[in-house]
Structures are given as structure tokens and as C-alpha cells.
N, C-alpha and C positions, 0 to 999 in steps of 0.2 A: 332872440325869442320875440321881440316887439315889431320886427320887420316880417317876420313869418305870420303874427296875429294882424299885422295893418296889411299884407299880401290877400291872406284869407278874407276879411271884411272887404276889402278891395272886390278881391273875385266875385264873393257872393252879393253884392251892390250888383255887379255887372251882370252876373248872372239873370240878378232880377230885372234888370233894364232891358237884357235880350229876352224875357220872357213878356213881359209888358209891349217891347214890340212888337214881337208874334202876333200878339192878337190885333195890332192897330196901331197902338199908341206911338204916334208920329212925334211927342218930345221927348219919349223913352228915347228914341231911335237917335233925336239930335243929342242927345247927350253923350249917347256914344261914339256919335260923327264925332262931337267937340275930343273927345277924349281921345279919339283917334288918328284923325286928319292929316295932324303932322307928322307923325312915324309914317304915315301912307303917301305922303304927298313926299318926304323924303325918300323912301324906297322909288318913288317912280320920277322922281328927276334924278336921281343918280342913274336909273335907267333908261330915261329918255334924254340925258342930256338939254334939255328946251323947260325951262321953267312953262310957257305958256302950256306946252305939251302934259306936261305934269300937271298940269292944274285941271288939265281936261280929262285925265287919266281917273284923276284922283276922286272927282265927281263923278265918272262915272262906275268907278270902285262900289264905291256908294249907292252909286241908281241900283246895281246889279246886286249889291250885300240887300237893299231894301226890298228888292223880289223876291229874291231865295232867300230871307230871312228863316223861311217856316223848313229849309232844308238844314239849314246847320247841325250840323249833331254835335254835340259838346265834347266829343272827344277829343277834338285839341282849342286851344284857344281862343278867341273871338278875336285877339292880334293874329294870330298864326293862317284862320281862314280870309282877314279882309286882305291879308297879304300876298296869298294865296290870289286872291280875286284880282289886286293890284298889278301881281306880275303879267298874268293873264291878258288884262288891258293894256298894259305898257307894252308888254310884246305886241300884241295887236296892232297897236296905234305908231309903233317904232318900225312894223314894218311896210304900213302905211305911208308913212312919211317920209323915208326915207333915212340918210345919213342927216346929223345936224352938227353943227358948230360945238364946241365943247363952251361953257356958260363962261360970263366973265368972272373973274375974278370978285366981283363983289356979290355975285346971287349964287356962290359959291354955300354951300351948306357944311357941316360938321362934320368930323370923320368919329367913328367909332372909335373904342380902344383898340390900338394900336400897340405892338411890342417891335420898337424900332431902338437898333443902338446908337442911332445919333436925335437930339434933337431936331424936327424939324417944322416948318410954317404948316399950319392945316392948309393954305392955300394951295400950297406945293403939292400936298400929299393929294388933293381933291383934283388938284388939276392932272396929277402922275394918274390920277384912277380915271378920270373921264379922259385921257389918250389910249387907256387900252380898248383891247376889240370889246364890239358887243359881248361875245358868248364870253370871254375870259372877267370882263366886268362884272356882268350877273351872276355870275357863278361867284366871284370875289365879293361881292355885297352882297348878297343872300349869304354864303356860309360866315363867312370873315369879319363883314360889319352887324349881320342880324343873327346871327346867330345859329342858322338851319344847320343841319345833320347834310352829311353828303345826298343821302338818300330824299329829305324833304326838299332841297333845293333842285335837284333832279328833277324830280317830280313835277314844280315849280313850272321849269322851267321845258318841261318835255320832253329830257333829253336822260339819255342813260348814265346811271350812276359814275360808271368809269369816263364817260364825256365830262359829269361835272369836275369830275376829280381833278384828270388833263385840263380840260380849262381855268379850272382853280391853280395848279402849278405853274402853267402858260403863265397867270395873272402875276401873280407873286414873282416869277423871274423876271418879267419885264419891269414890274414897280423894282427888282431889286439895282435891275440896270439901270432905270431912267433915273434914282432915288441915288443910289448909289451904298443902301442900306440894306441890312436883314430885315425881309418883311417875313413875321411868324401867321 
């Protein structure tokens, strides 16, 4: 009950914060940068592989959420649309640039929950994800680590629902080969 009334306050704070930007208010807006930044800048180095890349992704997430602010409709989220906006750039900017290097092991980021039967290193697991392809990767961090519906990661992502689906399998069978684990 206390997490569902600190969820609500939560929401309707932010709510207020996107309403306060709308009109202008440029530290509405960083407060929401601040609150959001890192799930954003995470979504898009796991999909850019390049920390620098992400960082450039992630700023301009931001330039673009600060224009179309006054388009947002509240029907989902203000996480659900900057990520929305995030993928958008990363695809963009990924395939501008090309293939890159998978990250080292230390600017290595967090893996979400996981339902794996063997224990194993977050490093392992981050690095088993940045060797899959592009589209099997997106498709596996949007639905798998963030949590999108088949159909919102589709979306996301461009591509038809039965593409994300097959890529999402693609993904999961090869993490189960390189891993040598059940990935759920």
C-alpha cells in the first residue's frame, strides 16, 4: 500500500514538472533530465555499444524531448516516451556510424533481472548481450531488460511485431549458447 501511495506522489510530482515545462520552465525540465538521464543513457549504450555514442544519443533524447515537449500526450509515461525518443536517436546515430567495438569490461553497465539457472558475472552476461546482432539485441533490451510488450518494442523499433518476436528468440538462443544457461 505505501509503495502504490509513494508511486502516485511520485507520478503526480512529475506530472507537475512536465506541466511547468510546457510552458517554459527550463528547471522543471532539468529536474526531469536529472531523474531520467540514466535509464536513458543506459538504454542507449546498450544500443550503441560506444559509451561516447550514448552520451551523444542521450543529449540529444533530451534536445528533442525539450521541442516536442508541448506534443506529449500522457497516455503513457514520460519514461516510456523519452525512451521511445532514445531508441529513435540510437538507431539513428548506430547507423550512422557504423559497427563498433563491444565496451570494455569496466564501462560495462548493469543487467536487469535476470531468471538464469546458473549463477553468473554481470560482466559475462553484458558482454554475452553486446556480441549479439543489432536487431536481436534491441529487441532483447527493450522487451527483456525494460520491460516493453512485444508490440511497444516493435514499434520502437520499426519493425513488425512477429520481427521483434523472432529477434527476441534469435537473442535468447544465442545468449543460451554463448552463456550456456536458460535465458527466460
Amino acid at each position: 500500500m505505501a509503495y502504490a501511495q509513494a508511486e502516485e506522489t511520485r507520478v503526480g510530482w512529475e506530472d507537475a514538472l512536465v506541466q511547468r515545462a510546457r510552458t517554459g520552465d527550463r528547471r522543471a525540465f532539468e529536474r526531469l533530465y536529472r531523474e531520467h538521464a540514466g535509464r536513458v543513457y543506459g538504454l542507449c549504450l546498450r544500443m550503441t555499444r560506444d559509451a561516447q555514442l550514448a552520451e551523444d544519443c542521450t543529449q540529444d533524447t533530451f534536445i528533442n524531448a525539450w521541442r516536442a515537449l508541448g506534443k506529449f500526450e500522457t497516455r503513457s509515461s514520460l519514461s516510456t516516451w523519452l525512451h521511445r525518443i532514445a531508441v529513435n536517436v540510437s538507431l539513428a546515430k548506430r547507423r550512422k556510424s557504423g559497427p563498433v567495438e563491444p565496451l570494455p569490461e569496466e564501462e560495462e553497465g548493469i543487467v536487469g533481472e535476470w531468471t538464469l539457472e546458473t549463477p553468473l558475472e554481470v560482466q559475462e552476461i553484458e558482454s554475452a548481450i553486446g556480441g549479439l546482432p543489432d536487431g536481436a539485441r534491441d529487441a532483447l533490451v527493450l522487451h527483456a531488460l525494460y520491460g516493453y510488450s512485444h508490440p511497444e518494442a516493435a514499434q520502437m523499433l520499426g519493425i513488425a511485431e512477429g520481427t521483434c518476436k523472432a529477434q527476441l528468440h534469435r537473442a535468447r538462443k544465442l545468449l543460451r549458447e554463448r552463456l550456456g544457461v536458460e535465458v527466460n
